[in-house]
C-alpha positions as CSV (number, residue, x, y, z in Angstrom):
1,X,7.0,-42.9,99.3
2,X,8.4,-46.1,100.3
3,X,9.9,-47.4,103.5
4,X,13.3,-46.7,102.4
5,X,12.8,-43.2,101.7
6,X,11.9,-42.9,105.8
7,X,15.8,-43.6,106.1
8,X,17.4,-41.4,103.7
9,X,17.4,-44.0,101.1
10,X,16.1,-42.0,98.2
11,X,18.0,-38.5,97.6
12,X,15.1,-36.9,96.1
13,X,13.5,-36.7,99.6
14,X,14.1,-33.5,100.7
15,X,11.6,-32.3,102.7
16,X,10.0,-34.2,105.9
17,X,6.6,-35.2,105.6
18,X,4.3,-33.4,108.2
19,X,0.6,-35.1,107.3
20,X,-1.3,-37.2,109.7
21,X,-1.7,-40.7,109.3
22,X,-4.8,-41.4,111.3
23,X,-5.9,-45.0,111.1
24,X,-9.1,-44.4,112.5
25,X,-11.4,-41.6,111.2
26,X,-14.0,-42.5,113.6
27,X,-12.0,-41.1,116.5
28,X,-13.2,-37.7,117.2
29,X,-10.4,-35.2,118.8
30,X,-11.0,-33.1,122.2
31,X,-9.6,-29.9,121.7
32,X,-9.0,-29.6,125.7
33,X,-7.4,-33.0,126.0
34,X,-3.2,-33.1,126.3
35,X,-1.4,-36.0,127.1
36,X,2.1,-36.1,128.0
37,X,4.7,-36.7,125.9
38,X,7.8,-39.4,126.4
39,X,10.6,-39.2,124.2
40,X,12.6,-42.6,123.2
41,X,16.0,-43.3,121.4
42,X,15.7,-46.9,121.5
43,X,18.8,-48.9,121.3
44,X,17.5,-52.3,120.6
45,X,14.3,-53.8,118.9
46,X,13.5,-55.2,122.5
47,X,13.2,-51.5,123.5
48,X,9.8,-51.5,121.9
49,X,7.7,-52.9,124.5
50,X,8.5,-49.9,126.8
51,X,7.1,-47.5,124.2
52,X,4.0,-49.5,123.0
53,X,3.4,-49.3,127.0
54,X,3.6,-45.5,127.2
55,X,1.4,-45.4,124.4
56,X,-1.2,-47.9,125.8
57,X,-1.0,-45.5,129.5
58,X,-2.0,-42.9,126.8
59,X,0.7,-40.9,126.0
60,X,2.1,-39.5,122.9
61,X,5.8,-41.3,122.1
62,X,8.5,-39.3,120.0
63,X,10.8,-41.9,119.0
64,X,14.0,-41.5,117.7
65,X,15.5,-44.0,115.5
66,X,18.6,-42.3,114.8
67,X,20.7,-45.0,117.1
68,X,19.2,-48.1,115.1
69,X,20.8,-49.9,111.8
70,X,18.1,-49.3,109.3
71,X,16.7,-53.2,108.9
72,X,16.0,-52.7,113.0
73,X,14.7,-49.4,112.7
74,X,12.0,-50.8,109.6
75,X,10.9,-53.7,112.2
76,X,10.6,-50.9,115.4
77,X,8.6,-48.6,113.1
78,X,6.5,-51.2,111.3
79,X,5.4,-52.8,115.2
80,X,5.1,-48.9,116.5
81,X,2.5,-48.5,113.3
82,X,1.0,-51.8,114.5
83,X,0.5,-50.5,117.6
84,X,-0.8,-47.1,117.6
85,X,-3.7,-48.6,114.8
86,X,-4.7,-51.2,116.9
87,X,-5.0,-48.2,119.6
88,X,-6.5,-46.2,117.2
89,X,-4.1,-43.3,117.1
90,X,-2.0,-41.9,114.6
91,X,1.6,-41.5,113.7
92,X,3.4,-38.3,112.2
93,X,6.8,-38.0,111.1
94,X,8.4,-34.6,112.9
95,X,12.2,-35.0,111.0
96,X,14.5,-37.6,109.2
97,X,14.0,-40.8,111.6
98,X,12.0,-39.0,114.3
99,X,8.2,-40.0,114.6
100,X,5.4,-39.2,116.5
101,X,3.0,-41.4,118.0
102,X,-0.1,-40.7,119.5
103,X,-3.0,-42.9,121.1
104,X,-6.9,-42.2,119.9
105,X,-8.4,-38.9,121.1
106,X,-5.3,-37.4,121.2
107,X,-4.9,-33.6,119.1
108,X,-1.9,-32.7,117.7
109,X,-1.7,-30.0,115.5
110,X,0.6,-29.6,112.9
């Protein structure tokens, strides 16, 4: 699947992908631990700093790129995934545009 497909490029994508991308396999999960969850539309590509610093207090980021032009939305998703593996966390894609981000020993079952 290619980046394109994310924004509704392709028309044979039909179904949202649920799978985890975890960029670190190391990280082992505690089943008691939940972290609050902040939910962002950004506007702007400068809007990313705010999330990368929800993520970095530790909490999981839905982001909604519905209000971007798709070459913004590529550059706030490709930074986001640049992010979250440096923090050793994972991404998930809930929906068309919608993600989830989620720092290291976070759970989130899906």
């Amino acid at each position: 699947m290619g980046i394109f497909d994310l924004f509704g490029k392709d028309p044979k994508t039909k179904n949202p992908r649920t799978e985890r991308f975890n960029f670190n396999t190391g990280v082992s999960h505690n089943n008691e631990t939940s972290a609050p969850v902040s939910v962002f539309s950004p506007t702007a590509y400068s809007d990313v700093e705010t999330i990368i610093d929800a993520l970095k207090a530790g909490k999981n980021a839905v982001v909604h790129l519905t209000e971007l032009k798709t070459e913004t939305a590529i550059r706030v998703l490709d930074m986001l995934s640049g992010a979250i593996y440096a923090l050793g966390g994972g991404v998930y894609e809930m929906g068309k545009n919608i993600f989830m981000f989620s720092p290291a020993g976070v759970e989130v079952n899906v």
